[in-house]
N, C-alpha and C positions, 0 to 999 in steps of 0.2 A: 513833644514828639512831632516831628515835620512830613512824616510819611499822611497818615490822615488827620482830621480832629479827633477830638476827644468822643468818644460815647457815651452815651448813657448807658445804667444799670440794665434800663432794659434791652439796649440795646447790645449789650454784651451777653445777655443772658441768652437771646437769641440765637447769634453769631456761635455762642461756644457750644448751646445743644444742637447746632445744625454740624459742627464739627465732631461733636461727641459722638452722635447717631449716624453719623456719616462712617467711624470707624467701629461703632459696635452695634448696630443692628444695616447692615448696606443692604439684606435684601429687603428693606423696609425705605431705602435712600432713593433720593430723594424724600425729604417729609411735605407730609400737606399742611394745609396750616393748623388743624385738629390735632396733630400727631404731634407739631410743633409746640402748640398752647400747653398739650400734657407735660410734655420734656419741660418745661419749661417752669410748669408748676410741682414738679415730683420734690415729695417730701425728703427723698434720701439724697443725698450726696449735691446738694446745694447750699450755699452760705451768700448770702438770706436769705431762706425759701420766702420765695412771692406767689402770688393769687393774680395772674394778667388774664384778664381777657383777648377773645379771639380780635377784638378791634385795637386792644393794643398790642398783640400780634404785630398785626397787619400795617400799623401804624410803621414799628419798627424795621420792618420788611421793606415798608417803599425807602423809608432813610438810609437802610444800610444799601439796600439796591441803589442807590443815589451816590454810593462812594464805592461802589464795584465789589462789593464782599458779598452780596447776595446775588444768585442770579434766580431767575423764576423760568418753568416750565409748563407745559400744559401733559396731563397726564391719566388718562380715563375721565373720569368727572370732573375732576377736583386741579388745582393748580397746585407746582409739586419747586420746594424751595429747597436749594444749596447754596454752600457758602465757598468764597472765593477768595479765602486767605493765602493761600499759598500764591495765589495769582497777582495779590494783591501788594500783601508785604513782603514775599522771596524769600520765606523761609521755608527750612525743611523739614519733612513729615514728624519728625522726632520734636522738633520746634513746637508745632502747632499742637502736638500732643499737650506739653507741658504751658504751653499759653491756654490754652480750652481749660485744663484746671483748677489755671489759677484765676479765669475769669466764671468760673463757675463756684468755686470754695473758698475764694478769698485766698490771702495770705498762706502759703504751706512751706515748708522746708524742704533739701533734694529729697529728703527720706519721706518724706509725705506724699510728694511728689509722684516719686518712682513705686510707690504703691497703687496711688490713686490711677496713675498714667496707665495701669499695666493693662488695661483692656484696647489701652490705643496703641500703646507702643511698651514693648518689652524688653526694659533698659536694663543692660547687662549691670552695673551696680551704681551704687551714690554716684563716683566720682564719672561717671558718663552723665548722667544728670545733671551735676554743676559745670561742666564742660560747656554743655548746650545753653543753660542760664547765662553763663559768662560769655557765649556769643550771641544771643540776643541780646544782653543788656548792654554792650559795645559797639553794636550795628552802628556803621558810617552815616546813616540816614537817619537814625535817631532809634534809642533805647527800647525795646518793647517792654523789658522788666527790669528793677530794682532791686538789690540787695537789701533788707530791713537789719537796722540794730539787733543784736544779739539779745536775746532775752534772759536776763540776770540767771544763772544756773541752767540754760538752755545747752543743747549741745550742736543746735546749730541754727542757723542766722534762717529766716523765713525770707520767703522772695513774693515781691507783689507785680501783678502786672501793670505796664502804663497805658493800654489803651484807652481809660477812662482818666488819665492824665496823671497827677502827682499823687500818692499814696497820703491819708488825710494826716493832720500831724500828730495826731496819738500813733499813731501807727510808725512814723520816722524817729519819735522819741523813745528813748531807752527808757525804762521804766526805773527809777531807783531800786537799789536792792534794799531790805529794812532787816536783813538777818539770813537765817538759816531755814525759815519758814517762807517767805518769800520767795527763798530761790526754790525751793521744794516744788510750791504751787505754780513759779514761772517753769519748771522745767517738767512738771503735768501734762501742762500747756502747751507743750513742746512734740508733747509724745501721747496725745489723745489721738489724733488719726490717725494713726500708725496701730493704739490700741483697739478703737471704733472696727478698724480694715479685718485684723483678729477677730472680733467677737463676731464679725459677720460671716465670716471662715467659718468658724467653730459652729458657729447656728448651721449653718448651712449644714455642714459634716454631722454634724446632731439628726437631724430632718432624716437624712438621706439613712443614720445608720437604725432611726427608729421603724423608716417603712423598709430595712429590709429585719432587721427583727421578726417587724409584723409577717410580714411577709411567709419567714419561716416557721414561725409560729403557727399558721396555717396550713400549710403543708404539714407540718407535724400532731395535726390536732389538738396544739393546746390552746389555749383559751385564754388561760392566765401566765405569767410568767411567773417563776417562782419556784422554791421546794419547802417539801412541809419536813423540816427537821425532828417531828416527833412522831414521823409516820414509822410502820415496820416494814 
């Protein structure tokens, strides 16, 4: 890729929660660098969740500021960081959506993708998602993402991003198919975040219809929920 170098993990990790936060929490936008360190280590919706500290933060703050992707502000107490992708590499919003991603969870599919994306940007369906992939990954300046090999019983090809450079070679390899069971597990594989995306739906809708439940249940004076079928 000829637009910048390569980055580091961390340094991607960085870059893509200042872009993440930037489009789902903006009255929190700019972040500080606390705010950053969190995003950064959160357990959910990371592939490989890491443990950085605020100095290695700060570390990757001045390197990505050093190639125009970060700017820094002054902002009550604390110094307040945004990211300058769009300014940077001239792609657009919908772009930088599905780049933040996949430099945040690795490898996903358009349908993973356009799941995952949907707090940033809400892609009308798959084929608007691979649209955007296929003009990034053909940029005149050079590729930001990759198309990956299809995975044996997969129903569709994953895309990796290239700003930390060439996708490693397991990852460019097909994997052999060895039967019927293979392609099973490869096309699991395929349609785990998609299922993950569900289950957290569903928790969620769970939560909310248990405290209105309660809720009525209180107002109604009961106590317990239930009926005694051998009452008169």
């Amino acid at each position: 890729m000829s637009t910048i170098r390569s980055l580091s993990l961390l340094e991607t990790r960085v870059l893509a929660v200042l872009s993440e936060k930037h489009r789902t929490v903006p009255d929190s936008y700019p972040l500080t660098l606390n705010s950053l360190v969190a995003g950064c280590n959160q357990k959910t919706s990371r592939n490989p969740i890491l443990e950085i500290s605020e100095a290695d933060a700060q570390e990757a703050l001045d390197s990505l500021k050093g190639l125009s992707l970060v700017t820094e502000s002054s902002g009550g107490r604390a110094f307040r960081y945004s990211h300058n992708i769009d300014g940077v590499l001239k792609i657009p919003s919908q772009s930088i959506a599905l780049l933040t991603v996949l430099m945040l969870r690795g490898p996903q599919t358009a349908g993973e993708l356009r799941i995952a994306s949907d707090r940033m940007h809400n892609f009308a369906d798959i084929s608007s998602v691979e649209a955007f992939l296929e003009e990034l990954a053909e940029r005149p300046s050079g590729g930001l993402v990759v198309k990956l090999p299809r995975l044996p019983g997969a129903r569709e090809n994953r895309w990796a991003h290239l700003l930390s450079g060439p996708p490693a070679k397991d990852l460019l390899a097909a994997p052999i198919s060895s039967g019927s069971h293979g392609d099973s597990d490869a096309d699991s594989l395929g349609e785990l975040s998609d299922l993950k995306a569900k289950l957290a739906q569903l928790e969620g809708e769970l939560a909310s219809m248990k405290t209105l439940v309660a809720r009525i249940c209180t107002e109604l004076g009961i106590s317990e929920i239930g009926v005694d079928v051998n009452r008169d």
